[in-house]
C-alpha positions in Angstrom: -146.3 193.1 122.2 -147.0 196.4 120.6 -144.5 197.5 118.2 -144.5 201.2 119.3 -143.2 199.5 123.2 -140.5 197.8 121.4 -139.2 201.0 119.7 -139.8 203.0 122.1 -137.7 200.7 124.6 -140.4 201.3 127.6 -144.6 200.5 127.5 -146.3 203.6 126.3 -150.0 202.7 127.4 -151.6 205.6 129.4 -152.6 204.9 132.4 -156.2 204.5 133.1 -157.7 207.7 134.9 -158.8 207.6 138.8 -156.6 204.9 140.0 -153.7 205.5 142.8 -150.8 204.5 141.2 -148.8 204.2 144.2 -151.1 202.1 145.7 -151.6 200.1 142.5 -147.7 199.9 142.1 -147.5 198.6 145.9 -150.3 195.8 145.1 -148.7 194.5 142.1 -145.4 194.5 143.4 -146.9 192.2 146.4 -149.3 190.0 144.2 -146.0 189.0 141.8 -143.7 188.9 144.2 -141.5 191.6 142.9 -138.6 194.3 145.2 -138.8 197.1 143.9 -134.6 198.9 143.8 -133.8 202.2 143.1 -130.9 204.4 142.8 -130.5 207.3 144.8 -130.4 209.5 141.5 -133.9 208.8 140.5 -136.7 210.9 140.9 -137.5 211.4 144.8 -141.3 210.0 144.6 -139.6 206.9 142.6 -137.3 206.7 145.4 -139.8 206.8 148.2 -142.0 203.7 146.5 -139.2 201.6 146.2 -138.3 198.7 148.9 -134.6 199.3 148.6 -132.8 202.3 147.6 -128.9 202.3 147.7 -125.8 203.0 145.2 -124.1 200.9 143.1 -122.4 198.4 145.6 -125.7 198.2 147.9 -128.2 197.8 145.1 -126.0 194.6 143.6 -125.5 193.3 147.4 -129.6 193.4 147.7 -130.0 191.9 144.3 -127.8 188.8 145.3 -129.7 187.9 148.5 -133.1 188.6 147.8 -135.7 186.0 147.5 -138.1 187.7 145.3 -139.4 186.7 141.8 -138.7 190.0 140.1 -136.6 192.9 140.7 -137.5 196.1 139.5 -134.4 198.3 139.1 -135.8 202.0 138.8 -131.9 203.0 137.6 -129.9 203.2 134.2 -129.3 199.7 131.9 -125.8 198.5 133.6 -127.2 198.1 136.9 -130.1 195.7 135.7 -127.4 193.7 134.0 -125.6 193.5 136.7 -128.8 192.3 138.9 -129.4 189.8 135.7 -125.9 188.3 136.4 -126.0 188.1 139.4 -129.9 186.2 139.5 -130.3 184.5 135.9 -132.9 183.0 137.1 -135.2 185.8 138.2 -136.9 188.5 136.1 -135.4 191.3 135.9 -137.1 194.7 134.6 -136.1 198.5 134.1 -138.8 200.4 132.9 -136.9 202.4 130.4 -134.3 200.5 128.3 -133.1 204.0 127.3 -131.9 204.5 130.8 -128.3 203.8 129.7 -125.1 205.6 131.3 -122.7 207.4 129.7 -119.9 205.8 131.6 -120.7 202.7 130.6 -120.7 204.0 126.7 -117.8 205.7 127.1 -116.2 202.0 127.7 -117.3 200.0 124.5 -116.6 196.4 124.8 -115.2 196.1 121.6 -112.2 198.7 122.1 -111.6 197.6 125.8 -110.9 194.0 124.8 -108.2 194.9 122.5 -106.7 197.7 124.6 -106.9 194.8 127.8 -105.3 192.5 125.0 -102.4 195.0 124.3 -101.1 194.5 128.1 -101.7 190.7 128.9 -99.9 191.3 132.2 -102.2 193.6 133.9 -105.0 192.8 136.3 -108.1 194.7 135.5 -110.3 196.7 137.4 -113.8 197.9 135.9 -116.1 200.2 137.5 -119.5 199.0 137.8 -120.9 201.7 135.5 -119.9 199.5 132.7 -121.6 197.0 130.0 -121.8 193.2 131.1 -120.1 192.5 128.1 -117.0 195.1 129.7 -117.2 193.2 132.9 -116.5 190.0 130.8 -113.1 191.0 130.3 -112.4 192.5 133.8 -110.9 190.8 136.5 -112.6 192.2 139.7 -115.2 194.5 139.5 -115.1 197.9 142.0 -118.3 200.7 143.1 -117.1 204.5 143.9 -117.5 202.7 148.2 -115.4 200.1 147.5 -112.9 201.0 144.7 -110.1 202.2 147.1 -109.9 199.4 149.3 -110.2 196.6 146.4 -107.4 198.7 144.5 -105.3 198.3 148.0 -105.8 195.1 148.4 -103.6 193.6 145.5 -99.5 194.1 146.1 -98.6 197.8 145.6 -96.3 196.8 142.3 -99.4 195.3 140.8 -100.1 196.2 136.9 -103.4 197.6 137.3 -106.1 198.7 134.3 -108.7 200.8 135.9 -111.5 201.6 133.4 -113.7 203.4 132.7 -113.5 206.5 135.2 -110.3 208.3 134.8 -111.4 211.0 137.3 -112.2 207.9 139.8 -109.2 206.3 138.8 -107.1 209.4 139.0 -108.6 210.2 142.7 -107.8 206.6 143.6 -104.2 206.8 142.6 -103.7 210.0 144.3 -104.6 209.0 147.5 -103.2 205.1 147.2 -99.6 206.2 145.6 -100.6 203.9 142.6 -100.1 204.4 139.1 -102.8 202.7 137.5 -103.2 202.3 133.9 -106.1 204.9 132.8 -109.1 204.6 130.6 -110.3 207.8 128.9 -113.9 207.9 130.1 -115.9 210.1 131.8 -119.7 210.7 133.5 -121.5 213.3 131.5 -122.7 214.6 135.2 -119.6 214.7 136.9 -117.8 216.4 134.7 -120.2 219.3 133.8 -119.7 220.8 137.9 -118.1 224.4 137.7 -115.6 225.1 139.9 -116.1 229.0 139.6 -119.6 228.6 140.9 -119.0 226.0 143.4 -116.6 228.7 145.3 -119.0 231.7 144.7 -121.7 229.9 146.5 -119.0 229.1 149.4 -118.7 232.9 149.6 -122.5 233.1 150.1 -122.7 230.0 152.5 -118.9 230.3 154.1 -120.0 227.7 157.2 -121.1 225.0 154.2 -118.9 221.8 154.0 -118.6 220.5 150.6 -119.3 217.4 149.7 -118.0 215.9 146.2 -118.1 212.6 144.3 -114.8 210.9 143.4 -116.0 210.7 139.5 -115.7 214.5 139.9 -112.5 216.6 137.9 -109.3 216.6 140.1 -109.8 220.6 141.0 -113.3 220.0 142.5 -111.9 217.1 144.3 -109.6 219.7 145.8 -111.6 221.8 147.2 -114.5 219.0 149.0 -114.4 218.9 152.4 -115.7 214.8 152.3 -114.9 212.7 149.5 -117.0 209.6 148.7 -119.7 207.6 147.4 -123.1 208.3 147.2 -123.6 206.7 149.9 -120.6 207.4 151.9 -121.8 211.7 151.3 -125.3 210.8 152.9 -123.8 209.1 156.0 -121.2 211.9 156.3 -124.2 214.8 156.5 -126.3 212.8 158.7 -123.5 212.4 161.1 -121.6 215.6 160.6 -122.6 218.7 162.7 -122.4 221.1 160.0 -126.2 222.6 159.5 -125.7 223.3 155.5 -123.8 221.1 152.3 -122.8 221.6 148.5 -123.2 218.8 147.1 -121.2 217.9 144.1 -123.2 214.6 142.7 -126.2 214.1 140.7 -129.1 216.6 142.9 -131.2 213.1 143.2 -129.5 212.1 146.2 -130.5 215.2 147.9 -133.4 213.7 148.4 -132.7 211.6 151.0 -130.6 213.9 152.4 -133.2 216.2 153.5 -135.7 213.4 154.4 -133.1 212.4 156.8 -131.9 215.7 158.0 -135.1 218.0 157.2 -133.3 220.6 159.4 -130.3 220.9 157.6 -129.8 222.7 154.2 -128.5 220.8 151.2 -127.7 223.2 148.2 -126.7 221.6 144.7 -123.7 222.3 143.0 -124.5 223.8 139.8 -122.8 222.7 136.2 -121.1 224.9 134.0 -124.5 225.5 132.1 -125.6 228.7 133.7 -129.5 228.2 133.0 -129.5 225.3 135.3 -129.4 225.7 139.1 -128.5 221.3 140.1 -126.7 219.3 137.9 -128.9 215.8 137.2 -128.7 212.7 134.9 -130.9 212.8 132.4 -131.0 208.9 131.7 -131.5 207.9 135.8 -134.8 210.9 135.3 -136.3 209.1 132.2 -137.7 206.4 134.9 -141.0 207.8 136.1 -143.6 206.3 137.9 -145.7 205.8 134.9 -143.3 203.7 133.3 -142.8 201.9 136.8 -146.7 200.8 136.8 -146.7 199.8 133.3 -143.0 197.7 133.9 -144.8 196.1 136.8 -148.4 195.1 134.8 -146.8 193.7 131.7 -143.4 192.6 133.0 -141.6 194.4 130.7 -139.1 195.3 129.8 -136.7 192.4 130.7 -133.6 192.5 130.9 -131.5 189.6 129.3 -128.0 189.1 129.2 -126.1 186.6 126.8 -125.3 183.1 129.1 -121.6 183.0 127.7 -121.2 186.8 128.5 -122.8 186.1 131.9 -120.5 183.2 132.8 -117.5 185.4 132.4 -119.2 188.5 134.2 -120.6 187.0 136.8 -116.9 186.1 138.0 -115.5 189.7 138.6 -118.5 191.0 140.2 -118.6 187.9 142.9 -115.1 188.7 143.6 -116.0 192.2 144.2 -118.9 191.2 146.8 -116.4 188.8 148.2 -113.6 190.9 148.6 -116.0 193.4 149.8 -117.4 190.8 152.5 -113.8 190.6 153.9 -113.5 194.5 154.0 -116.6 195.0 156.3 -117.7 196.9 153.3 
């Protein structure tokens, strides 16, 4: 393998002029076998060649049943972990290693270990947007569609660590009466959206419903009109009769919003950064689908995830799905 790929954490070949990469994507993905997953934050034509495209908690329910030989998850580093855990067995690629989340590194396992260690009599709760070697030392693992109801279902005096999300976590005890114990991180996304200029473009579009992310800051929270997953804000503006949305959540997802509702209007929330009009992840956009073809031809990267860190994973994020399964969720 070329040492420039290895640095470089992705395959840096150019592609070969005149072919249709879609359709050369779509062959190889059928000779080997391989589903191709992707976030709804990723770029829209990545999203429209994948098999599957879901959040958190559908892309690691999809990962556990499917029968394929390789998963492609077109997403940031946790989430092909997580698919790694979950199928040890199968290959598992993301065509950019430095597709990482700053969630996740905002919850080092390290430090989380000691600070679970320093209160040996709390159940803990980990976000998905977190390192396998985090999950290791969690005790059920929750997505932003599920985090509410897992959090409910353990007695209301229960000692609970919720890491790493404190806005999440924060949202959750607000609205369950709980008083979780909080870890100090943060999404670099979610907490960039300016409250200021989500109210000024209210002014300009007064019959626009809001529509905000729980990993959002407690004022813009305030102010949404639906609060939810990613998924959970796409159902809502399918289903709801309003004709126009802000939406406060990476722009990817609107996306599929307007492919789904190409008659109403779907206006991004802007960040505090007044040069930029959306607010996006610039780890989910660093998978293209130049890096997806060459992921495909070489199999690589591959994800791999230490066996004794896997063993211990595995076990909080099959007690999500399970708990999960009960729910209806």
């Amino acid at each position: 393998m070329k040492t420039e790929w290895i640095e470089k954490g992705y395959v840096t070949e150019s592609i070969p002029q005149g072919i249709d990469i879609k359709s050369e994507i779509r062959r190889m993905a059928k000779e080997k076998n391989a589903v191709i997953m992707a976030h709804y934050y990723t770029e829209g034509e990545i999203q429209d060649i994948a098999d599957f495209v879901g959040d958190s908690l559908a892309l690691a329910q999809k990962a556990a049943q499917t029968d394929a030989d390789i998963i492609v998850m077109c997403g940031v580093h946790f989430m092909g972990e997580t698919n790694k855990i979950l199928c040890p067995d199968k290959i598992v690629l993301v065509p950019d290693l430095n597709a990482t989340c700053s969630l996740a590194e905002s919850c080092k396992a390290k430090e989380f270990n000691e600070f679970v260690s320093s209160h040996p009599d709390y159940t803990v709760i980990s976000y998905v947007n977190t390192t396998a070697a985090t999950k290791a030392v969690t005790d059920v693992v929750v997505t932003s569609s599920n985090a509410r109801q897992i959090v409910e279902s353990f007695p209301k005096d229960e000692k609970i660590i919720f890491a790493p999300d404190q806005n999440l976590g924060g949202y959750i005890n607000s609205i369950t009466g709980r008083n979780m114990l909080l870890w100090n991180g943060a999404c670099h996304v979610h907490e960039k959206f300016s409250l200021e200029k989500i109210l000024k473009l209210k002014e300009e579009h007064p019959n626009a419903k809001v529509l905000v992310h729980p990993e959002c800051k407690g004022p813009i929270v305030r102010i949404a009109d639906k609060v939810g997953s990613t998924a959970a804000l796409l159902k809502f503006s399918i289903t709801d009769s309003a004709t126009e949305f802000i939406v406060a959540t990476e722009s990817g997802i609107l996306h599929e919003m307007q492919k789904a509702c190409p008659d109403k209007t779907f206006i991004p929330a802007p960040p505090n950064d007044s040069t930029c009009a959306c607010n996006e992840c610039n780890y989910m956009k660093l998978i293209t689908m130049e890096k997806l073809y060459n992921c495909l031809k070489y199999e690589w990267p591959q994800i791999e995830v230490d066996p004794d860190i896997a063993q211990k994973a595995v076990r909080p994020i099959h007690r999500m799905l399970e708990i999960s399964a009960q729910l209806g969720l």
